[in-house]
C-alpha positions as CSV (number, residue, x, y, z in Angstrom):
1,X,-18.7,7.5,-27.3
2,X,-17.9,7.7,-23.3
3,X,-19.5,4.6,-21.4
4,X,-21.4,5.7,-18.2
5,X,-20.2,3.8,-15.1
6,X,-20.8,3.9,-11.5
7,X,-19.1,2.3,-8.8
8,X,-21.1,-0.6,-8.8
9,X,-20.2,-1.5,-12.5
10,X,-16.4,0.1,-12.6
11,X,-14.7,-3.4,-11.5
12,X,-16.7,-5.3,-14.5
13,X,-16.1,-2.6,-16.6
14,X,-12.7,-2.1,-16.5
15,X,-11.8,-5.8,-16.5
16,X,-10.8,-6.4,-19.9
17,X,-8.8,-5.4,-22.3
18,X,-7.3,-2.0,-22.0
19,X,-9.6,0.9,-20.9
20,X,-9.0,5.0,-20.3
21,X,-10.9,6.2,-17.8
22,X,-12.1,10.0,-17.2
23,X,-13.3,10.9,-13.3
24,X,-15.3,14.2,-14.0
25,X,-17.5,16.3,-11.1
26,X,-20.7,17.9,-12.5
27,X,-20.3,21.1,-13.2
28,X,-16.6,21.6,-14.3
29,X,-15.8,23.4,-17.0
30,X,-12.7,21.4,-17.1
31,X,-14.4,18.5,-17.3
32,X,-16.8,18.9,-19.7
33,X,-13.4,20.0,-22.2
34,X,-11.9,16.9,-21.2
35,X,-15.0,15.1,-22.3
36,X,-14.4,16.5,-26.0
37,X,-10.6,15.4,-25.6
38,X,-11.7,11.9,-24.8
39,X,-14.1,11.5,-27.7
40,X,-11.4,12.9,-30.2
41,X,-8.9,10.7,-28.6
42,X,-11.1,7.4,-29.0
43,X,-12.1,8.4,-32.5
44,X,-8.8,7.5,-33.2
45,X,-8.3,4.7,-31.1
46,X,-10.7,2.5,-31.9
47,X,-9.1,0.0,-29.3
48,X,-9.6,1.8,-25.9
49,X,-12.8,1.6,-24.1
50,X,-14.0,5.1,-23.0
51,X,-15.4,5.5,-19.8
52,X,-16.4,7.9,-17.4
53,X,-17.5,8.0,-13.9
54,X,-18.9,11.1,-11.6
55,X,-16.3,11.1,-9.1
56,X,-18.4,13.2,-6.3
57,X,-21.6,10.8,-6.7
58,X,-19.1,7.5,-7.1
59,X,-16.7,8.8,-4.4
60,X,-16.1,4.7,-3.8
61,X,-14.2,4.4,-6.6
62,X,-12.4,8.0,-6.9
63,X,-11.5,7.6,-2.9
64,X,-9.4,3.7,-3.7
65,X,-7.3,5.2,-6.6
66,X,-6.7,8.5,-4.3
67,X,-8.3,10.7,-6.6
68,X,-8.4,14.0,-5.2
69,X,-9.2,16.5,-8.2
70,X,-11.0,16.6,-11.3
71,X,-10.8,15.9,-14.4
72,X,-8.3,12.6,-13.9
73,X,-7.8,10.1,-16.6
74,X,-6.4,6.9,-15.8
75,X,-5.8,4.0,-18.2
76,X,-7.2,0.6,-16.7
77,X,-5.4,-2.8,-18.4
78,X,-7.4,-5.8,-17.5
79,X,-8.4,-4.7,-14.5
80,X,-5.4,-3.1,-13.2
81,X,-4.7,0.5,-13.3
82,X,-1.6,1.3,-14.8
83,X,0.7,4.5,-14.2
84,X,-0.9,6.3,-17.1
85,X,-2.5,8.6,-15.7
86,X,-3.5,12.9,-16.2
87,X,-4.8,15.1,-13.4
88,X,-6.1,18.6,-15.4
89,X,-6.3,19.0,-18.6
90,X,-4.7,17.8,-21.9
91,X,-5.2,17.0,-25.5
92,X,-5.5,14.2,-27.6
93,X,-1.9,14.1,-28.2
94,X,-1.0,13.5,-24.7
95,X,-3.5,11.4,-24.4
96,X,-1.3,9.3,-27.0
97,X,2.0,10.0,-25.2
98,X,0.3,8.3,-22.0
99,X,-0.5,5.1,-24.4
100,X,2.4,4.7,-26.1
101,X,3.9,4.8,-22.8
102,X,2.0,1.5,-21.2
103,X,4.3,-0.4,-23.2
């Protein structure tokens, strides 16, 4: 299941451990696939906090990573972002490519 956050609660959110987090805009049709991608993606990765944040009503947060367009993931690592990261669409599959690649 994707985790709710706002900017207020993305710092303590994404401080631990290793998180993937999908900036969405309400409504995107986009988005809401990428929503489906995300929940397949975590059923199989147990280890990976999901989370997802409005980027339009949390424009704080979107506007420091230079997020521009919608859907972005990004994966978080203790509180860092890392350079995995998908603007558009993908699949669950690349989703993994981006993981493995974290190293």
């Amino acid at each position: 299941m994707i985790e709710e956050i706002t900017d207020d609660t993305f710092v303590q959110q994404t401080a631990q451990g290793l998180c993937l987090v999908l900036f969405y805009k309400d409504p995107c049709p986009y988005c809401k696939t990428m929503k489906g991608v995300v929940e397949k993606f975590g059923a199989r990765n147990s280890g990976v906090k999901l989370l997802q944040i409005n980027g339009l009503e949390n424009s704080k947060s979107a506007g420091e990573l230079g997020i521009e367009g919608f859907p972005f993931l990004l994966f978080y690592k203790d509180g860092q972002p890392t350079s995995a990261r998908q603007k558009g669409l993908t699949n669950p599959q690349g989703l993994n490519t981006l993981l493995e690649n974290l190293g």
